[in-house]
Residue frames as qw, qx, qy, qz and C-alpha x, y, z in Angstrom:
[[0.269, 0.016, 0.802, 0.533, 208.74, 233.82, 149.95],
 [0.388, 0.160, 0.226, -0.879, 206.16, 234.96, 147.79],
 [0.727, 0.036, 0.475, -0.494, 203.13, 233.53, 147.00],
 [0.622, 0.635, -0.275, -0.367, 203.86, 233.06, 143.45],
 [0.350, 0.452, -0.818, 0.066, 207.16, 230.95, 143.90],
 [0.385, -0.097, 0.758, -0.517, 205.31, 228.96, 146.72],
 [0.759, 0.493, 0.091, -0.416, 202.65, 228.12, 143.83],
 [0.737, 0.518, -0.391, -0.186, 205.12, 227.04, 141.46],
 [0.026, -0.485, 0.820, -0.302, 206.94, 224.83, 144.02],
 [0.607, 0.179, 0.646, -0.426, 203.73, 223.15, 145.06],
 [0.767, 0.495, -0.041, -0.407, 202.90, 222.81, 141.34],
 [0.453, 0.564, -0.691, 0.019, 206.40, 221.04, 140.82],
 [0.393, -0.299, 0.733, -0.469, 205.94, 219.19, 143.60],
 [0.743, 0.241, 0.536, -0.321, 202.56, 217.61, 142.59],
 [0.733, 0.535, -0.326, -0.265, 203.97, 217.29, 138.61],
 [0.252, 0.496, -0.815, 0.161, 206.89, 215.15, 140.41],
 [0.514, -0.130, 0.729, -0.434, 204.49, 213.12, 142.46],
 [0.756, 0.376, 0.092, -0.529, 202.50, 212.88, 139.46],
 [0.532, 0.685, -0.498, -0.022, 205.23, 211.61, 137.62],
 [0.153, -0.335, 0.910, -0.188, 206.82, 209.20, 140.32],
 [0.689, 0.252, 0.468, -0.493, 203.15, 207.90, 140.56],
 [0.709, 0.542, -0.102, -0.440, 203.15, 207.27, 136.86],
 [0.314, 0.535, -0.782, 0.052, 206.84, 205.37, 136.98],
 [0.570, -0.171, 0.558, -0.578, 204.97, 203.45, 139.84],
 [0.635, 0.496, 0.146, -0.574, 202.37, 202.54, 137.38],
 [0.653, 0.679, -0.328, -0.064, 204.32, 201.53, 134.60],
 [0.044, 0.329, -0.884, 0.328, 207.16, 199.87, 136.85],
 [0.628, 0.100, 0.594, -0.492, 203.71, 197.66, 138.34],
 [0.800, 0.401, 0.042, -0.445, 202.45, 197.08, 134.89],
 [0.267, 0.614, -0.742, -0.031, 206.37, 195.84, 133.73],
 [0.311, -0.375, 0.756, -0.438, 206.19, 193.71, 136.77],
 [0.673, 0.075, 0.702, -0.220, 203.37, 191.63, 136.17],
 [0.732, 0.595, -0.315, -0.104, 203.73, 191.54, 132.08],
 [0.067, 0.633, -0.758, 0.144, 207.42, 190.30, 133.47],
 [0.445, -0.351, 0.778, -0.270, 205.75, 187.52, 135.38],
 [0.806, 0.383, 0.224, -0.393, 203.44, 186.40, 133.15],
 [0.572, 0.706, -0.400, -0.116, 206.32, 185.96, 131.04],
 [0.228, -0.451, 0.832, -0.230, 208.25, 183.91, 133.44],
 [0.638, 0.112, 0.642, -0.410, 205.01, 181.67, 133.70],
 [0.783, 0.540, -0.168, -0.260, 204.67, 181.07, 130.33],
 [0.373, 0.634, -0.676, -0.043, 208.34, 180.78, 129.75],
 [0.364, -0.300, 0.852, -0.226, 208.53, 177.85, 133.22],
 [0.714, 0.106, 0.579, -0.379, 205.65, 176.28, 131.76],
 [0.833, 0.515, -0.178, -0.089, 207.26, 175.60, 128.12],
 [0.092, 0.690, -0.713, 0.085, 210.54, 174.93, 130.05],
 [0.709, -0.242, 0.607, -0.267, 209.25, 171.77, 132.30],
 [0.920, 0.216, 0.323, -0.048, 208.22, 169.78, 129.53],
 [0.485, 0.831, -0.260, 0.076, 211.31, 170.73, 127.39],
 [0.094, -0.550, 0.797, -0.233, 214.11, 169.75, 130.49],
 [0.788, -0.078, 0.582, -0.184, 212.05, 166.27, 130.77],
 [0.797, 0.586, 0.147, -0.010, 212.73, 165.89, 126.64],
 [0.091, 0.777, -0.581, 0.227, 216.36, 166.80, 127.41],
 [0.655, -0.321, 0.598, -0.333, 216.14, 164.50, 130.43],
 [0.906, 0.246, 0.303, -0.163, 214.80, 161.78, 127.92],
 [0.631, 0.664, -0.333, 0.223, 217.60, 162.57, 124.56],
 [0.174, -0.752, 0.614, -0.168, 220.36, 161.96, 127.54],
 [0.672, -0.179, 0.701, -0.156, 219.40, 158.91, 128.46],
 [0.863, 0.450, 0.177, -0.146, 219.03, 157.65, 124.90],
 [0.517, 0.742, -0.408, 0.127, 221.93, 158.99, 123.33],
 [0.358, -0.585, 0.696, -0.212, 223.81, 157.22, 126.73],
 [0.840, 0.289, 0.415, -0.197, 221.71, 153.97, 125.72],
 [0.736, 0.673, -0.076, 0.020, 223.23, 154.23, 122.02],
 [0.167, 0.819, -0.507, 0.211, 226.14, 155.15, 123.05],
 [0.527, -0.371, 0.739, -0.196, 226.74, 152.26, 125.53],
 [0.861, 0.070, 0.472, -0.174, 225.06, 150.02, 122.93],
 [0.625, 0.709, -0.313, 0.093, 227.58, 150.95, 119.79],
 [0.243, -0.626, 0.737, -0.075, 230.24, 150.04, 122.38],
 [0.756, 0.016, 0.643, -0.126, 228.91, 146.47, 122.52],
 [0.766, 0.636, 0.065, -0.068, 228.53, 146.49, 118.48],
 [0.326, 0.789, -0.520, 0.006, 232.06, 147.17, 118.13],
 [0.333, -0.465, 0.800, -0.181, 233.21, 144.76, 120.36],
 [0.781, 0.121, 0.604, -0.104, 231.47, 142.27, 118.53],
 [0.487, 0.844, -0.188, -0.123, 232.91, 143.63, 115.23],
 [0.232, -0.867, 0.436, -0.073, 236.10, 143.03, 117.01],
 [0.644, -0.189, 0.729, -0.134, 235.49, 139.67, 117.93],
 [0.826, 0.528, 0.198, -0.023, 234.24, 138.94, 113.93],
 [0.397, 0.741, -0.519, 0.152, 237.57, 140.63, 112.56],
 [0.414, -0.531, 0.726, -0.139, 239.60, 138.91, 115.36],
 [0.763, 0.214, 0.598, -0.117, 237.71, 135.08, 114.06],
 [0.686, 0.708, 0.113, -0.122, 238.16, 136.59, 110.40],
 [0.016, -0.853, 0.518, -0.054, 241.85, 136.87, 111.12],
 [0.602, -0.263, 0.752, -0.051, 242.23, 133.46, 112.55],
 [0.765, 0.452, 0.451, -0.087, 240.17, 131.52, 109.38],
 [0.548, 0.822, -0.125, -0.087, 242.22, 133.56, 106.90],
 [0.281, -0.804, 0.521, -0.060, 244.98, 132.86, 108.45],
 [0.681, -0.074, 0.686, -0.245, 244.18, 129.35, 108.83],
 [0.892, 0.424, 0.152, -0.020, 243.18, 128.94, 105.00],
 [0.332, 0.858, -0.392, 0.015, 246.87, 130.31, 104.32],
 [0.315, -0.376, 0.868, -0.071, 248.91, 127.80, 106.18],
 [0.789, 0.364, 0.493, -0.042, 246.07, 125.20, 103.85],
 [0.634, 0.763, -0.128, 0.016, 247.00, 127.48, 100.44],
 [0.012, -0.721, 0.690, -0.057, 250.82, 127.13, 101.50],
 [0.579, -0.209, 0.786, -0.058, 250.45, 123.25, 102.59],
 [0.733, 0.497, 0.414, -0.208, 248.18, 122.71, 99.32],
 [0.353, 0.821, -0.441, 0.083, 251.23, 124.94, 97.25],
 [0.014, -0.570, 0.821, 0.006, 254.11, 123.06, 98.41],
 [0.777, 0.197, 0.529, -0.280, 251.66, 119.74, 97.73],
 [0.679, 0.684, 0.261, -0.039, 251.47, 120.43, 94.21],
 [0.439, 0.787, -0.424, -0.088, 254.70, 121.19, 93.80],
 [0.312, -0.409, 0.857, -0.024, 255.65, 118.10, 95.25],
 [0.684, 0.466, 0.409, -0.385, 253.44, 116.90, 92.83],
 [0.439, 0.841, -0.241, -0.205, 255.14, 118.45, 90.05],
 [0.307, 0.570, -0.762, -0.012, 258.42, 116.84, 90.93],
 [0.678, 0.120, 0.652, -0.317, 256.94, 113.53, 91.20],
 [0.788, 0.541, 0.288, 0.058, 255.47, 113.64, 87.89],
 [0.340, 0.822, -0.454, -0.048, 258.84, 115.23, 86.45],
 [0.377, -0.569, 0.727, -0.072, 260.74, 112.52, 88.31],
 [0.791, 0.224, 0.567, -0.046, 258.63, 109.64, 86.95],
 [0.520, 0.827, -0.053, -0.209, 258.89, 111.50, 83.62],
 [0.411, 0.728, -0.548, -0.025, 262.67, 111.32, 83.62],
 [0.275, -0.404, 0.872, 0.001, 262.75, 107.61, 84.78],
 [0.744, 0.408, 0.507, -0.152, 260.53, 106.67, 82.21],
 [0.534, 0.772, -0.289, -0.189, 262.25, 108.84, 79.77],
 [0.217, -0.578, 0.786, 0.012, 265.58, 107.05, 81.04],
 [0.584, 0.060, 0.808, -0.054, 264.33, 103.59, 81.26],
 [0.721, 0.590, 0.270, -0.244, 263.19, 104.08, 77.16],
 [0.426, 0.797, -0.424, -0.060, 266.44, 105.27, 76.51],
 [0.327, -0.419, 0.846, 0.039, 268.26, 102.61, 78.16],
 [0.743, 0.215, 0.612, -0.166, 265.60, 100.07, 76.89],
 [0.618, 0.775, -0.131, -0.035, 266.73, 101.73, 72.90],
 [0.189, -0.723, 0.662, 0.058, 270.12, 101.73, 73.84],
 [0.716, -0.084, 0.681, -0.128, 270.06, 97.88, 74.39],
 [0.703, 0.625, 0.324, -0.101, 267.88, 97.43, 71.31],
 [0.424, 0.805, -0.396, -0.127, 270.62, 99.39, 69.19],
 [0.005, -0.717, 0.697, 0.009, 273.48, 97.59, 70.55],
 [0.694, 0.064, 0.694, -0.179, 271.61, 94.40, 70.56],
 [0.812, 0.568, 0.075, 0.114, 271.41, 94.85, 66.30],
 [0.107, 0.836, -0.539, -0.010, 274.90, 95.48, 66.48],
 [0.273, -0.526, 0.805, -0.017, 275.94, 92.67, 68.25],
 [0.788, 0.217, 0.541, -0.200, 273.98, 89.77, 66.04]]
């Protein structure tokens, strides 16, 4: 081979060593920019999954304690049902009162009206019969 191509083989050689060397370099430098970046990232993650950790348990907390609220809603509507109920069977007993009231006073009415007209009657037939 001659000397010339033996030269430019060795020179391609060392430009490809040079060159792996540099990818080396630069693949190293990735690497620890990469970790650093991890380390940062773990160390804004910890306190972030404990503040997760914390909004679960709350929103479970709320979430168990709106159950209870309703159920005691439940129980007020359920009590507000009964009482309303309760004044209706009064407004119905208090309505059919007052209209036994009514006829009462309509009853008296027409045995007072009666008894006046019998009590004229009388009277008329009493100047008749003198």
């Amino acid at each position: 081979m001659p000397p010339w191509a033996q030269m430019l083989l060795t020179l391609s050689a060392v430009v490809l060593m040079l060159a792996f060397g540099a990818a080396a370099l630069a693949l190293r430098r990735l690497a620890r920019r990469a970790e650093s970046v991890l380390t940062i990232v773990e160390q804004e993650m910890r306190p972030l999954v404990g503040q997760a950790h914390a909004l679960t348990e709350d929103v479970r907390a709320l979430t168990r304690e709106a159950g209870r609220e309703l159920e005691r809603v439940g129980a007020v509507t359920d009590k507000v049902g009964s009482v309303a109920d309760g004044f209706a069977r009064f407004v119905g007993v208090v309505g059919g009162l007052t209209r036994a009231g009514q006829l009462v006073g309509v009853a008296a009415g027409v045995k007072k009206g009666v008894g006046a007209f019998v009590q004229r009657l009388r009277k008329e037939q009493g100047d008749h019969h003198e």
